[in-house]
VEXDREN-2710 file (C-alpha; in Angstrom, 1 decimal):
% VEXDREN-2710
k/r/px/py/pz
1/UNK/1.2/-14.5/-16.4
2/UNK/-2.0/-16.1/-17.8
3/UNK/-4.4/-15.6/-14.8
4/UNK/-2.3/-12.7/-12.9
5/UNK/-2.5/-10.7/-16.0
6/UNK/-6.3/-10.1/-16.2
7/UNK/-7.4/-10.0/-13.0
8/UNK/-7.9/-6.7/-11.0
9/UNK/-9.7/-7.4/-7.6
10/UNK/-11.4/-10.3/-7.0
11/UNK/-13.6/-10.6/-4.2
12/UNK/-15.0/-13.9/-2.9
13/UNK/-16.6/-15.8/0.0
14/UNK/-15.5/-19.7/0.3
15/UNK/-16.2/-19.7/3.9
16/UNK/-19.1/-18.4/5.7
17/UNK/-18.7/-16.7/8.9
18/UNK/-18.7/-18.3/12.1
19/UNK/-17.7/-17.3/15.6
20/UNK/-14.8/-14.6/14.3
21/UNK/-17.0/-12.5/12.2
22/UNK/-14.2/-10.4/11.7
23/UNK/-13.8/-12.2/8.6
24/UNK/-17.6/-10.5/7.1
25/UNK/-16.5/-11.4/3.1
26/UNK/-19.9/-11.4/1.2
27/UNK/-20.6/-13.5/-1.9
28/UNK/-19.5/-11.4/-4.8
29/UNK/-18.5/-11.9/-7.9
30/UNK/-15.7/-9.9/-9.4
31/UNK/-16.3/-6.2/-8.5
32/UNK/-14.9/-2.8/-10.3
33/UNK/-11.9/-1.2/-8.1
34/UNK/-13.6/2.1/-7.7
35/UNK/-16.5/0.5/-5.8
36/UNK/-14.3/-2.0/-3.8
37/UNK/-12.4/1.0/-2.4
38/UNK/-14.9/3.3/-1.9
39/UNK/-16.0/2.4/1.5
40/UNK/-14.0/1.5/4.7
41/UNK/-16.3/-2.1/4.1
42/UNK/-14.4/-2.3/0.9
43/UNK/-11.1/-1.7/1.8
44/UNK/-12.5/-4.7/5.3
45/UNK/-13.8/-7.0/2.3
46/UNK/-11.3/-7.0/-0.2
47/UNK/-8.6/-7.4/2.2
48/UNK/-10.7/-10.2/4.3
49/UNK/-11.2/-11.9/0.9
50/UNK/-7.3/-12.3/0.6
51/UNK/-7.1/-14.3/4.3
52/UNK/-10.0/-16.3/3.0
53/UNK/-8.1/-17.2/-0.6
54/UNK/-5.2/-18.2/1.5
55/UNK/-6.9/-21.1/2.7
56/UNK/-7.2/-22.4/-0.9
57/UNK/-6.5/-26.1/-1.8
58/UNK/-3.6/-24.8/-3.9
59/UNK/-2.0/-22.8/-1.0
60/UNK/-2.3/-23.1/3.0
61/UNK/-5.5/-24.8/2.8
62/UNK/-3.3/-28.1/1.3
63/UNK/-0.9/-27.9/-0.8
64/UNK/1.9/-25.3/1.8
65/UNK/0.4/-26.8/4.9
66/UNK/0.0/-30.9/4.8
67/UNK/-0.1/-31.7/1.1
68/UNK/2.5/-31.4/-1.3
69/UNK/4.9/-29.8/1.2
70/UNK/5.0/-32.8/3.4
71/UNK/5.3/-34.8/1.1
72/UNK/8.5/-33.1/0.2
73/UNK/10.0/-33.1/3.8
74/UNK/9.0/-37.5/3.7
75/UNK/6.4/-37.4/5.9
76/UNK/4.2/-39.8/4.8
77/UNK/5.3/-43.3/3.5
78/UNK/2.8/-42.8/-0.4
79/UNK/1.5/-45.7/-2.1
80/UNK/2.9/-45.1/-5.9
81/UNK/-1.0/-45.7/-6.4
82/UNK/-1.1/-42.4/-4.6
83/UNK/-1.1/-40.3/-8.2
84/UNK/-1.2/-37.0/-7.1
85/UNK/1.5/-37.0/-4.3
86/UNK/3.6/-39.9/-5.3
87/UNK/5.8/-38.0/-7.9
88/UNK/6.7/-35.9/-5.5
89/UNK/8.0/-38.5/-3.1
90/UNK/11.0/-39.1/-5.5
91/UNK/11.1/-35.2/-6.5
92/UNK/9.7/-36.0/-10.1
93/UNK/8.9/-32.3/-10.9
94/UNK/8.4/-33.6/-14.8
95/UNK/5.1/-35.4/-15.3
96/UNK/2.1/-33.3/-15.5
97/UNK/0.5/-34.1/-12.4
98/UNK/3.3/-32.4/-11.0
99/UNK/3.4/-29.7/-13.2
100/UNK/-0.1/-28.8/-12.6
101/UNK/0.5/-28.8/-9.2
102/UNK/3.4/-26.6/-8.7
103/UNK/1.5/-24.1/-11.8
104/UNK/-1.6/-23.9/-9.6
105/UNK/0.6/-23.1/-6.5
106/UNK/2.4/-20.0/-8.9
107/UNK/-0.7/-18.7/-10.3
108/UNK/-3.1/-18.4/-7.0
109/UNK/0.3/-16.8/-5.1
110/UNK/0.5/-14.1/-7.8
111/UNK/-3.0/-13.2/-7.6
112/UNK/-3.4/-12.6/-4.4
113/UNK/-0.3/-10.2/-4.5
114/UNK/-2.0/-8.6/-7.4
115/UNK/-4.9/-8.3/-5.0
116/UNK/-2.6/-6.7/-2.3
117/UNK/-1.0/-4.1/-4.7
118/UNK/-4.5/-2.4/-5.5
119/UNK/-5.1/-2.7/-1.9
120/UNK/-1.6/-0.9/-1.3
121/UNK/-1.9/1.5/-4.0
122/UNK/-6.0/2.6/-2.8
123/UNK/-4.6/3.0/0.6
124/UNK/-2.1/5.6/-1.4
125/UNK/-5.0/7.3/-2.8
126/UNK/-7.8/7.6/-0.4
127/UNK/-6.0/7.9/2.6
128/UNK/-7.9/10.7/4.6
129/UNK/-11.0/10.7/2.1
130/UNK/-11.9/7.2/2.8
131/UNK/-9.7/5.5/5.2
132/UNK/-9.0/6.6/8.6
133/UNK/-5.5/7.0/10.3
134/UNK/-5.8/3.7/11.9
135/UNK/-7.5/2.4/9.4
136/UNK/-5.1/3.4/7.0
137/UNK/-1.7/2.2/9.3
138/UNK/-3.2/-1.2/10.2
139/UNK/-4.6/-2.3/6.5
140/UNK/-1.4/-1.1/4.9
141/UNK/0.6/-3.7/7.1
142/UNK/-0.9/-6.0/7.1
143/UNK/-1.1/-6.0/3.3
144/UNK/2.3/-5.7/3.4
145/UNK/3.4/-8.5/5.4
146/UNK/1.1/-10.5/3.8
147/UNK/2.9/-9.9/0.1
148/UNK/6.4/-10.6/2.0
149/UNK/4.5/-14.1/3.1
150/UNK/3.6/-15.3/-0.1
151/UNK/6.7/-14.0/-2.3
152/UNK/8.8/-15.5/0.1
153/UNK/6.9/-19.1/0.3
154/UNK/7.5/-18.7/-3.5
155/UNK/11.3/-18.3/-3.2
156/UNK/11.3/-20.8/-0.9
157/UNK/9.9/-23.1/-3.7
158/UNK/11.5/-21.8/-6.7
159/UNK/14.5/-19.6/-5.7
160/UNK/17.7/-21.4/-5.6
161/UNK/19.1/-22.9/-2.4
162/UNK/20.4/-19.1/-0.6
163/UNK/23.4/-19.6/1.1
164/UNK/26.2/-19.3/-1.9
165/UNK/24.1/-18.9/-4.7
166/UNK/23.0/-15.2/-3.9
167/UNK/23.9/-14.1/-7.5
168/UNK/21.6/-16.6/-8.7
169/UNK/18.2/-15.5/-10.8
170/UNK/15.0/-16.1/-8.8
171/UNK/11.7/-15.2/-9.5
172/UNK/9.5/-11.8/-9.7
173/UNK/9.0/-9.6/-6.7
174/UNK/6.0/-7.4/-7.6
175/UNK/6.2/-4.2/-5.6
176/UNK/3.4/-2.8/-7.4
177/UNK/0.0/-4.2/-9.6
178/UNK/1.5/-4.6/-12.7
179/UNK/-0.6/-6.1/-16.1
180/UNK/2.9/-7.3/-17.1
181/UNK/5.7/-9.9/-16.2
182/UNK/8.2/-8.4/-13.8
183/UNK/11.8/-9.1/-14.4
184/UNK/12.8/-11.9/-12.3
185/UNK/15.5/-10.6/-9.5
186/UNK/18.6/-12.2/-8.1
187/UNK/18.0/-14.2/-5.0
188/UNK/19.4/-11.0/-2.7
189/UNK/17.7/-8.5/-4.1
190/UNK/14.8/-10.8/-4.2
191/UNK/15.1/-11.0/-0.1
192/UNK/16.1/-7.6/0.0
193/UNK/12.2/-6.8/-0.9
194/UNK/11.0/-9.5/1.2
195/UNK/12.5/-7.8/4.4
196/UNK/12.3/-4.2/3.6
197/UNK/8.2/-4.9/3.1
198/UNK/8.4/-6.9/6.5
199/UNK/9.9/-4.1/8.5
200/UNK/7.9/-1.4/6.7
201/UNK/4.6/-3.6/7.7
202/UNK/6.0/-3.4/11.7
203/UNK/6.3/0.6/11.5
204/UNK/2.8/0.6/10.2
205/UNK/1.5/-1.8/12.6
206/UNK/3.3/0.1/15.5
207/UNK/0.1/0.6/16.9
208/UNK/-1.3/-2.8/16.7
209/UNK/-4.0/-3.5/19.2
210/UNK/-2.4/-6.9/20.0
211/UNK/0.5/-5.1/21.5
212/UNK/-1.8/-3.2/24.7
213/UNK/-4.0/-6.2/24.4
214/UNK/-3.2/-9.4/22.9
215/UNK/-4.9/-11.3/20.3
216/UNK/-8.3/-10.0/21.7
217/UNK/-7.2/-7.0/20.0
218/UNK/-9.8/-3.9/20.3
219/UNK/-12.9/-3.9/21.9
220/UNK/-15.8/-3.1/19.6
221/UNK/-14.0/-3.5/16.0
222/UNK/-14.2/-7.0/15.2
223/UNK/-11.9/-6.0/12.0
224/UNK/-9.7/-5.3/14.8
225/UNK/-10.2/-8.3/16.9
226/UNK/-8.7/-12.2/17.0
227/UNK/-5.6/-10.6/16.0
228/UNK/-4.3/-14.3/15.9
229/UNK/-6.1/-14.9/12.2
230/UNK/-4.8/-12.1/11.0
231/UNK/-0.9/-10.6/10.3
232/UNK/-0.4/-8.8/13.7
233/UNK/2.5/-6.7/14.9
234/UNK/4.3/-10.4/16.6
235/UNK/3.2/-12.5/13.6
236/UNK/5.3/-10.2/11.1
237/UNK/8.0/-10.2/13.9
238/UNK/8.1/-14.0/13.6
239/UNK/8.0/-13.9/9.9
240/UNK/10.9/-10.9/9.9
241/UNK/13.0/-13.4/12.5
242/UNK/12.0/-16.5/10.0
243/UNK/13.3/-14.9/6.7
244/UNK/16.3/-13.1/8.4
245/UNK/17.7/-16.6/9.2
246/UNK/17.8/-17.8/6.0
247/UNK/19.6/-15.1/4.3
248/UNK/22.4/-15.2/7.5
249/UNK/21.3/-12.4/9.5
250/UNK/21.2/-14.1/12.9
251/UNK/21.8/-10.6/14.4
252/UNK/18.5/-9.5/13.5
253/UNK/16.3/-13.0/13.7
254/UNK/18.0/-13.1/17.5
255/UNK/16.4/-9.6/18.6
256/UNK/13.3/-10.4/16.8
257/UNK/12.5/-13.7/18.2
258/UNK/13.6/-12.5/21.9
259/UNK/11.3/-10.1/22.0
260/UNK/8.5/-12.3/21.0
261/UNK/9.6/-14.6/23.6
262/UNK/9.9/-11.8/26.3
263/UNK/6.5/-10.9/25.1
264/UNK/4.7/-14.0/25.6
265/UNK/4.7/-15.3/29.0
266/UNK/1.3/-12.7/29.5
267/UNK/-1.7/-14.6/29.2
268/UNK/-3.4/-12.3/26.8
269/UNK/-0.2/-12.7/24.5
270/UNK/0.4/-16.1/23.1
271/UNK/0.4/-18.5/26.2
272/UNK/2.1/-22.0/26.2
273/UNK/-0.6/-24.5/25.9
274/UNK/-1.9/-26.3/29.2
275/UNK/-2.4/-30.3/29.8
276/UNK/-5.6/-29.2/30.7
277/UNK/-6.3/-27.9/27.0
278/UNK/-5.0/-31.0/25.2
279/UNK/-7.1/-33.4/27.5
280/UNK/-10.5/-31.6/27.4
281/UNK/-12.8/-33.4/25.7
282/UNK/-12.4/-32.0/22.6
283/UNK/-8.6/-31.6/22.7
284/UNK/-7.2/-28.2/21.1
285/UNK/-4.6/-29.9/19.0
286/UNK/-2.8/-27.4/17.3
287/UNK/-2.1/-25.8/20.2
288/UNK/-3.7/-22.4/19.5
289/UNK/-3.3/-20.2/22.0
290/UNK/0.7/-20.2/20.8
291/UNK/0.0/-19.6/16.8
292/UNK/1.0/-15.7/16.5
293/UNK/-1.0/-16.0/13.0
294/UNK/-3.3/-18.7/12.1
295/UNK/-6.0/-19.0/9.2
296/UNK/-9.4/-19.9/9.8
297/UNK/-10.3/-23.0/7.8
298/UNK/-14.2/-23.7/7.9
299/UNK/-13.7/-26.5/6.0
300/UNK/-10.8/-28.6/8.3
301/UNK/-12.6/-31.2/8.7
302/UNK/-12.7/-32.3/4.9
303/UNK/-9.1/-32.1/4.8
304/UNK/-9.1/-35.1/7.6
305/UNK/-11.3/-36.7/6.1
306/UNK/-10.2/-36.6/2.2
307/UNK/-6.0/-37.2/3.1
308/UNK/-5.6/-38.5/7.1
309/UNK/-8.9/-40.8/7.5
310/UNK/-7.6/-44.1/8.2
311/UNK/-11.0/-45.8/9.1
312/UNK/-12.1/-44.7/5.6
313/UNK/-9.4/-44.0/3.6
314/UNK/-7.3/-46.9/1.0
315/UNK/-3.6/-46.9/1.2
316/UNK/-4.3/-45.0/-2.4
317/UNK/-5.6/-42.2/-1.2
318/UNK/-4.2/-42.0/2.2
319/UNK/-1.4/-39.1/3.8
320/UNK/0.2/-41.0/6.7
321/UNK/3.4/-41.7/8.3
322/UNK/4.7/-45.2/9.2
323/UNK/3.9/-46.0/13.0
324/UNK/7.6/-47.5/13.4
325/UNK/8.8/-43.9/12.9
326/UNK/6.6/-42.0/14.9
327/UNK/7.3/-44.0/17.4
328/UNK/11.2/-43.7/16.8
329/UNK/11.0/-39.9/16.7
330/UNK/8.5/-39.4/19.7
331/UNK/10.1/-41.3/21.8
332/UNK/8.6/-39.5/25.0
333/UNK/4.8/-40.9/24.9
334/UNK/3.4/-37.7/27.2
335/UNK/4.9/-35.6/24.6
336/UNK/2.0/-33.6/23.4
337/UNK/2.2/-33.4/20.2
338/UNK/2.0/-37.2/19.9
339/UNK/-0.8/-37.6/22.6
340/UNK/-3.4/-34.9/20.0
341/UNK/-1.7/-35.8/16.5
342/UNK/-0.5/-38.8/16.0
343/UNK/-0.8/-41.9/18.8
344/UNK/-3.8/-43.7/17.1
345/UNK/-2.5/-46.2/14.6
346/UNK/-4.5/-48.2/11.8
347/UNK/-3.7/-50.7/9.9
348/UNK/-4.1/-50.0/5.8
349/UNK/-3.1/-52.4/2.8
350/UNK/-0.7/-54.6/5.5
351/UNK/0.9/-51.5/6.7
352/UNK/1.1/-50.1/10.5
353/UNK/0.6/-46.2/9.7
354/UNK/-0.3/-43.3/12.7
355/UNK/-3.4/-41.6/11.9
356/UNK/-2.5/-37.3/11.7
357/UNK/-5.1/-35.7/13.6
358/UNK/-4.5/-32.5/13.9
359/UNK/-7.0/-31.7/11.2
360/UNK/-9.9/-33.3/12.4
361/UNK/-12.4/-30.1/13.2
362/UNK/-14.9/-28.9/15.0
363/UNK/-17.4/-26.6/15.9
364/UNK/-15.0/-24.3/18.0
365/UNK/-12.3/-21.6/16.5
366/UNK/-9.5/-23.7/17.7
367/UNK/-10.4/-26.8/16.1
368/UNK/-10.5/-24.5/12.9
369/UNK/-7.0/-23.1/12.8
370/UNK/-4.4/-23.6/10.1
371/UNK/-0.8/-22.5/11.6
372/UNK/0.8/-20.2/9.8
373/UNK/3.6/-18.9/12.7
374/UNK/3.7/-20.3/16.3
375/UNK/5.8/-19.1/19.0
376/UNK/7.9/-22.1/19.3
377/UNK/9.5/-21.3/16.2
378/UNK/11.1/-18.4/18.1
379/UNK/13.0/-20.7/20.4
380/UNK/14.3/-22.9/18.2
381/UNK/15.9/-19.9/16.3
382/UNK/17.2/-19.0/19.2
383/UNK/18.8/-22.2/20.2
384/UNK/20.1/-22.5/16.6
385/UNK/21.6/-18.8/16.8
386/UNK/23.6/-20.3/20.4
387/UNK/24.8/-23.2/18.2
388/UNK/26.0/-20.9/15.7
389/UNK/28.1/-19.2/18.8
390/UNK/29.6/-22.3/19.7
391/UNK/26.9/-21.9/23.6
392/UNK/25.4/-25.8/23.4
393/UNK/25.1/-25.6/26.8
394/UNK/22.8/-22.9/26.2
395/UNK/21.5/-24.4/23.1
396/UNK/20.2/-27.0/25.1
397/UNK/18.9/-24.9/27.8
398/UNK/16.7/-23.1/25.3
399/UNK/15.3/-25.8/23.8
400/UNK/14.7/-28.0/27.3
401/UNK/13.2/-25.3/28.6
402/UNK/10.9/-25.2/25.5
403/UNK/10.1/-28.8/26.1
404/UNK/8.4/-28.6/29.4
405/UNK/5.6/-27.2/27.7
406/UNK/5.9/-29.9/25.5
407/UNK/5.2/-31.7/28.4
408/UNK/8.5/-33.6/28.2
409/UNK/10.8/-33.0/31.5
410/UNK/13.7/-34.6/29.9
411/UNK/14.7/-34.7/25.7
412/UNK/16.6/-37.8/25.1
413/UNK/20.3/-37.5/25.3
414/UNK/21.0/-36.3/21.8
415/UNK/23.4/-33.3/21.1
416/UNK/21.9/-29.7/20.6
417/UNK/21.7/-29.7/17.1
418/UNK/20.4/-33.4/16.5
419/UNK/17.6/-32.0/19.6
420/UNK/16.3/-29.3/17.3
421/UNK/16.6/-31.2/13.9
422/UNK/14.3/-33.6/15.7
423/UNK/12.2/-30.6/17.0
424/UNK/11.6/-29.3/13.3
425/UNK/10.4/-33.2/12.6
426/UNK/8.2/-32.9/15.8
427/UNK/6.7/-29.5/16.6
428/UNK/5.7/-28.4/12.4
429/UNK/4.2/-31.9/11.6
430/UNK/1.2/-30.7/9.0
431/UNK/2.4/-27.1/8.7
432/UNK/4.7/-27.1/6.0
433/UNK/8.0/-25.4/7.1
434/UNK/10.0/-29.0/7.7
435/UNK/11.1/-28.7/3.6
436/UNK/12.2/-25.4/4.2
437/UNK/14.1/-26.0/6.7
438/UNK/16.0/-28.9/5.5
439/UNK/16.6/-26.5/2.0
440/UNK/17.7/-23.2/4.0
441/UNK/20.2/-25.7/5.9
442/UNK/21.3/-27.5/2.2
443/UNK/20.6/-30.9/4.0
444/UNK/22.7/-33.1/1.2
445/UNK/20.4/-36.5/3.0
446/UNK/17.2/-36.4/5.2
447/UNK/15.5/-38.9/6.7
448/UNK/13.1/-40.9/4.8
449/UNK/9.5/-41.8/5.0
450/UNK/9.8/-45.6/4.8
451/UNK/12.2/-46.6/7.6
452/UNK/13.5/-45.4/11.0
453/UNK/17.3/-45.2/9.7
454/UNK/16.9/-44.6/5.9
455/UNK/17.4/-41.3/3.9
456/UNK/16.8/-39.7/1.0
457/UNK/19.5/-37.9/-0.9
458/UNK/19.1/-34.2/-1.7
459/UNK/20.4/-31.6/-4.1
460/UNK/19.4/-28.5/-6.0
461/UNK/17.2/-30.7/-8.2
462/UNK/14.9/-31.5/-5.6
463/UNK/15.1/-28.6/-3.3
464/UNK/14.2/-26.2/-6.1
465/UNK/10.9/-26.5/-7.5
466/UNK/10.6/-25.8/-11.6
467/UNK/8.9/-22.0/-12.7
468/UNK/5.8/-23.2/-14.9
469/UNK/6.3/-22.4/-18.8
470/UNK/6.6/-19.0/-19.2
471/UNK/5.9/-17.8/-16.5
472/UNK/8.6/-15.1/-16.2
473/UNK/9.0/-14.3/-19.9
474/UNK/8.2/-10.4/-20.8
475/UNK/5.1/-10.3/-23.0
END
């Protein structure tokens, strides 16, 4: 791989630190491995500087959050003017713009695991000597999980379609810091490594302040505070319960996700989000006391205002969804989502388009936070998994229960399945995880970005994104 190849460990500082000065990166330029892990600071920084690179344009700072991804799941109705998104409206993975997209997503993936291999193997090597017990358990899996989140937002973009093509070839899993191009697996085997690195990560973080205290974490280590930003003991829970659904294992996503739910109802662990909250004055719209891992994103506030700003923004260069279909789908007005996100309209280039504002920023944490996992996710895969049983009764419990904190008393009268398919459209809108579930489900048609009863037809072609040139040759 061109970059991956020659990099080691890269540490650097696009955000300065604000209120969570957990995250104390220092400006640096690229650093030799045996002074990076020399220190406990090191072993802090380096890691720290992997959260930071995740909130890169080319990852969950854009592209995996509201950018490109959305675009896939037809959220926003593009002008064809609209260069940069608009192939990607009518799954054009050919023309360069593309290309250069979906390459940039690859390469800065790949790094970062590279980075969290020499983070993996130093923990090997100076466990005891420089590293602490905790130390040692909590940095470990966290790095971990955080591999299994990347390789498997890659396979989610470049593997085949799972269910029935399990045989299939995939892509590289890299277990370990390699300077060459790892064979790439078959889709099993692939999530085979995904999962075995997520339940290794949950015996290391057994010990997990957030367990004993919530996402507050431990008193007098801010490395071990706001366990929210970073991959806590619940967040890889959510994550296992995530990936075990889409290879099948509904056994294993049903414990996982009910024990996050029985988890939550403390206020110290992941609360449902009040009226009050999303009334204030400066409304907490991504509702972050229920994100089980979020990234801090100093620079929010330039995403609204480079994709979602209406008031300045041409049709061109704008990201929004039609105001006839937001108004379709939220068809409850005191339904929170659409009170923070999504009830101001504006009028662009003759079009009636709601204005996404979930991005908008601020000075305080919340008004930062990219989600990542969110506790709602739990109860929809627990609904789904009552489907599965044939319980819609209980299906529909679930998810009306769910609702109230929605502040909706009553969903429309749809059946349990259409409920949740509507839920995916609803809850996840900016967070990128509406394309993957449409592609874990094989949706043949989903609904379309330019009318409230159109669709879009869908097969491998467009579900699977296309490996950049060689990119998984051996060298």
């Amino acid at each position: 791989m061109k970059k991956y190849r020659h990099i080691l460990v890269v540490l650097t500082a696009l955000m300065a630190v604000s209120c969570a000065d957990w995250l104390d990166v220092q400006p640096s330029d690229q650093v030799s491995e045996e002074t990076a892990f020399s220190s406990v600071a090191g072993f802090r920084q380096t890691l720290n500087g992997v959260y930071v690179e995740l909130n890169s344009d080319n990852l969950y700072g854009r592209a995996l959050s509201c950018g490109m991804i959305e675009v896939l799941a037809q959220r926003y109705d593009v002008s064809d003017e609209f260069t940069r998104y608009y192939p990607f409206t009518t799954y054009d993975y050919t023309g360069a713009t593309a290309q250069d997209q979906i390459s940039n997503i690859w390469e800065t993936a790949y790094t970062l695991i590279a980075n969290l291999n020499k983070i993996l193997e130093n923990c090997e090597k100076r466990r005891g000597s420089v590293l602490s017990d905790e130390y040692y358990h909590i940095i470990k899996g966290e790095a971990l999980a955080l591999r299994a989140l990347l390789h498997f937002d890659l396979f989610r973009l470049f593997g085949p379609v799972y269910e029935g093509n399990e045989n299939l070839t995939s892509i590289p899993y890299y277990s370990e810091f390699s300077l060459n191009v790892a064979p790439s697996l078959q889709a099993a085997e692939f999530m085979t490594n995904v999962i075995t690195d997520l339940e290794n990560a949950l015996v290391e973080l057994k010990d997990d302040p957030v367990i004993a205290n919530g996402v507050s974490g431990k008193t007098g280590d801010t490395f071990l505070a706001y366990r929210n930003l970073r991959m806590n003991y619940y967040a890889v829970e959510a994550l296992l319960a995530r990936a075990s659904m889409y290879v099948g294992d509904t056994k294993r996503a049903e414990e996982l996700s009910q024990d996050i739910i029985d988890k939550h109802d403390r206020s110290t662990h992941f609360p449902f989000i009040t009226s009050q909250q999303i009334t204030a004055s400066e409304p907490d719209r991504v509702f972050s006391t229920e994100i089980l891992f979020g990234l801090q994103n100093l620079n929010v506030d330039l995403l609204y205002s480079s994709l979602f700003d209406a008031s300045r923004l041409k049709s061109e260069s704008l990201l929004a969804p039609r105001s006839s279909i937001i108004s379709s789908l939220y068809t409850n007005i005191n339904d929170y989502r659409y009170r923070t996100s999504l009830r101001t309209t504006a009028e662009v280039g003759g079009t009636i388009f709601s204005v996404f504002q979930k991005y908008m920023g601020g000075d305080s944490l919340y008004m930062q936070m990219i989600p990542m996992l969110r506790i709602s996710e739990m109860y929809y895969i627990k609904a789904e998994i009552q489907l599965e049983k044939g319980l819609e009764t209980d299906a529909m419990q679930t998810l009306t229960e769910f609702l109230k904190h929605r502040g909706v008393d009553s969903p429309s009268i749809l059946t349990p399945q259409a409920l949740l398919d509507d839920e995916y459209r609803k809850e996840f809108f900016g967070e990128g995880q509406l394309f993957f579930y449409y592609k874990r489900l094989n949706r043949s048609s989903i609904p379309n970005a330019t009318s409230t009863s159109g669709t879009v037809s869908m097969n491998s072609a467009a579900y699977v994104l296309p490996i950049p040139d060689g990119e998984t040759q051996y060298n």
